[in-house]
N, C-alpha and C positions, 0 to 999 in steps of 0.2 A: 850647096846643100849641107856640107858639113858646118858651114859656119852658123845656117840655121838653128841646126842642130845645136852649136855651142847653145846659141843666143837662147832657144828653149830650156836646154838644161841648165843653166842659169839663173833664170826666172823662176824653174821650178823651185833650183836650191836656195833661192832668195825667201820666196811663200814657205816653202819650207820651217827654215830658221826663226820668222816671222811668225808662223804657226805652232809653234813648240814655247817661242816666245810670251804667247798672250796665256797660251795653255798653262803654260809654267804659273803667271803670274796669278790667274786664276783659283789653280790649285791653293799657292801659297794665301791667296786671299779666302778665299776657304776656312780654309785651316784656321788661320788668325779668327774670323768668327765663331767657329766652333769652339774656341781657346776663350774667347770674353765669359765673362761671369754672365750667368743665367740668376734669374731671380723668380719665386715661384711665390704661390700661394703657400705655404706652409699649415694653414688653419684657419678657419673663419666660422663666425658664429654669431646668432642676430641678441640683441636684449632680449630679455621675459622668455626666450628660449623657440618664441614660434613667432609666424607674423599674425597676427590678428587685423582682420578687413573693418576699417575705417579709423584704425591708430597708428600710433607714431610709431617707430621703431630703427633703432641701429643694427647697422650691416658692418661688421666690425672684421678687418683682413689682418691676416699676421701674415708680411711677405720674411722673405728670406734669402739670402745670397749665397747661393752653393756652393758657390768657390771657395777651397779655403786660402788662395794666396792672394788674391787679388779683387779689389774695390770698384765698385762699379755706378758712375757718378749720373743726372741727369733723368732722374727717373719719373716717371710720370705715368701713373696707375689712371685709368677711366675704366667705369664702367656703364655699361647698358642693359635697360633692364623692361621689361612688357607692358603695353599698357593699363593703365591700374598704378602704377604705379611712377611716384614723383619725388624730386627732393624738397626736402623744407626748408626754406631760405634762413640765413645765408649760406646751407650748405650748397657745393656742386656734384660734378658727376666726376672732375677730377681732382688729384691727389697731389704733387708734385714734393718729391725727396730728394735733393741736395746729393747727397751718396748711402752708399751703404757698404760697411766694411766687410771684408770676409767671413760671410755663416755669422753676420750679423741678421737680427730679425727685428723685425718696425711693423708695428700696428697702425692701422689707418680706418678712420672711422668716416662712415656717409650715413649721415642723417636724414631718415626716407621715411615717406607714407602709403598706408594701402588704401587704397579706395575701398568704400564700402559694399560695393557692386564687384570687387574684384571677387571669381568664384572657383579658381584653379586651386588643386592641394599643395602646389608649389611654388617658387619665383624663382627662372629662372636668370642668373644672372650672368653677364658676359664681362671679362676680367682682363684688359690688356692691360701689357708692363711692358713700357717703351724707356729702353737706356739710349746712350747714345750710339750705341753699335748691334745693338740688336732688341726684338723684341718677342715678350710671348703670350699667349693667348689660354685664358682657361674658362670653364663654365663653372661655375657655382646655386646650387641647389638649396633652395632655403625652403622648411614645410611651414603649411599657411593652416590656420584653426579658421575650419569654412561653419561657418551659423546654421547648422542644421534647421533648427526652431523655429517657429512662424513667428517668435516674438524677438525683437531688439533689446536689448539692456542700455538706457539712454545713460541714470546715472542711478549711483545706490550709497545708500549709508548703511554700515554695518559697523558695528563695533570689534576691535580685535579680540576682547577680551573686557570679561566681567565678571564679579563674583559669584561664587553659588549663590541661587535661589534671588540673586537681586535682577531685576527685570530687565530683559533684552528687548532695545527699540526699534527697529530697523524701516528703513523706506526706500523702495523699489520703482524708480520710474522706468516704463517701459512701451516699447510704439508694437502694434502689431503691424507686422509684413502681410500679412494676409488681404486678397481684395473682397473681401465680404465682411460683412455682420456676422461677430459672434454672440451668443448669450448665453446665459448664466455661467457666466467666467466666474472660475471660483481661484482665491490665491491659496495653496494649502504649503504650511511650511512643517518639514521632516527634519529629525534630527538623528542623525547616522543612518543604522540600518530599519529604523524603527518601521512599521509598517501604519501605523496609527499618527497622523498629523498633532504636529503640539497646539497649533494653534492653525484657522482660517479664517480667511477675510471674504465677504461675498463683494462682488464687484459690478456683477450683473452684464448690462451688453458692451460691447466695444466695438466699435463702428472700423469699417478700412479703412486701414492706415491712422488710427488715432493713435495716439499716447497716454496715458494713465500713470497716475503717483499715487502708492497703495502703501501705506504706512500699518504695520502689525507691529505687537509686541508679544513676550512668552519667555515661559523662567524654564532654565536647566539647572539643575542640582547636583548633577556627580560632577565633579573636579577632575580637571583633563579637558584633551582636545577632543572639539567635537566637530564634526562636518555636520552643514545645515543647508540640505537644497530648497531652493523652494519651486514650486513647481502651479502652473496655469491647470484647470480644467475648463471645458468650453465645448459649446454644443455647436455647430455648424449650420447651417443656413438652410441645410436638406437633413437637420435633426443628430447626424453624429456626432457620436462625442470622445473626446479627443484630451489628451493629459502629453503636457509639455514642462520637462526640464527648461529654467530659465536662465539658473542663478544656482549657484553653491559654492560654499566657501568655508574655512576655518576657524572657528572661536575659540579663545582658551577660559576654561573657567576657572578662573582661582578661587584658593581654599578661605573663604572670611573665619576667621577666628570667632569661635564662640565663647571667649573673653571677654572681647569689645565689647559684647551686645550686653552680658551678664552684667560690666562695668557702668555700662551706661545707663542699666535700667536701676543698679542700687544709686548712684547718683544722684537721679531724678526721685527715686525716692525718701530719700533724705534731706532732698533738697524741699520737697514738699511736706517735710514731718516738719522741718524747719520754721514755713512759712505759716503752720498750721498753729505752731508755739506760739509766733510773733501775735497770730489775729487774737488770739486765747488771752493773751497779755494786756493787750491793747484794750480787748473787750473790758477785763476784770478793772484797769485801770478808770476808763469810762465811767464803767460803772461806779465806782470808789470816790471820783472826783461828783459825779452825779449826787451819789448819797450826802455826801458833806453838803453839798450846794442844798438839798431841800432841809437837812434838818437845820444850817444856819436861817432859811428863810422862815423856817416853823418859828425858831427863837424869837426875828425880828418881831413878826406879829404877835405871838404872847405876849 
């Protein structure tokens, strides 16, 4: 019975040591992860500053190694992101950095597009950073500029900048979102806070889902920036009517010297006093050579 007994107590103190053992090792290995560099997002922020649905845009990370003693090698950033949303070739989804030194910081750019159909105020984005000993995980938040408007901006020419009072040309192609028939679509374009249109263009009906290219023009005169929305008015299919923000944007107008003009009108007219001498000459001459001509012919027949 007592040698049982040894043989038990024994076994216990065997599992025992064995137990303390792994625990030990455990802890220690613990610890040493807790002890590797961690590397975080630090900052991140898209091009043009928002995402806009149906264009391109950069998702640009600034990661960062919090450690300050120690480097941390093998890193490879992915992320993932909702549907709507893709990369544009040849860009991927991941990242891969060689090392990064202590409270060193690395930018990393993914080149992405929104769907035009995509209609959330945000993109949520999902952010692992895998080293070789450990990894972490973050969300990232990007806000989306969602198309209120029943109309599309396909493409536009606008000028940046033009002188006082010299003519602004602008052309607006645009699809309507809407599935009916509008009519009497009017384009009216506003400059700042003015309440009175500078110029409009009548366009008439526009069928669902068409597109339309509406080319205006129209002069500004004070010098400085000026904001110029332009804006749809449009009757509905059961007679309402309805006024949509499409388009607005910045023009500068510079100041034209009223030198130039003064310069180039005495120019042209002395250019013209000039030409006026020339014919005056030319006549008198004619004439002069004429006269001689018939009195030598008076002579011969006398």
């Amino acid at each position: 019975m007592i040698r049982k007994i040894k043989t038990l107590s024994g076994l216990f103190l065997i599992l025992l040591i064995a137990f303390i053992k792994v625990f030990s090792n455990v802890a220690v290995n613990a610890d040493e992860i807790i002890e590797e560099p961690i590397v975080i997002v630090s900052s991140y922020k898209v091009s043009n500053d928002i995402v806009v649905p149906g264009e391109k845009f950069d998702l640009i990370l600034e990661l960062e190694n919090k450690d300050k003693n120690d480097a941390t090698t093998g890193l490879l950033v992915n992320i993932n992101f909702p549907e709507g949303i893709t990369t544009v070739y040849p860009s991927l989804t991941q990242v891969y950095i060689d090392s990064l030194n202590p409270g060193e910081k690395r930018k990393v750019t993914f080149n992405l597009n929104a769907s035009q159909y995509y209609q959330r105020p945000t993109i949520a984005f999902g952010v692992t950073i895998s080293s070789e000993t450990r990894s972490n995980y973050v969300n990232v938040f990007l806000p989306v500029e969602l198309n209120t408007s029943p109309f599309k901006i396909l493409s536009k020419t606008v000028p940046e900048e033009v002188g006082a009072g010299e003519k602004i040309a602008v052309s607006l192609s645009f699809k309507s979102l809407l599935d009916e028939k509008l009519s009497d679509v009017i384009l009216s374009v506003f400059v700042d806070d003015e309440k009175k249109p500078v110029t409009t263009a009548g366009i008439g009906n526009l069928f669902a889902g068409a597109s339309k290219t509406q080319d205006v023009t129209f002069f500004i005169y004070e010098v400085g920036k000026h904001t110029v929305r332009y804006e749809l008015s449009y009757a509905t299919s059961e007679g309402d009517t309805s006024t949509d923000e499409i388009f607005s944007g910045d023009i500068q107008i510079l100041e034209t010297p009223a030198d130039n003009v003064s310069q180039t009108s005495e120019v042209i007219d002395e250019s013209m006093t000039n030409q006026d001498k020339m014919i005056i000459i030319g006549c008198l001459g004619m004439s002069f050579l004429l006269a001689i001509g018939i009195v030598l012919i008076v002579k011969k027949y006398n």
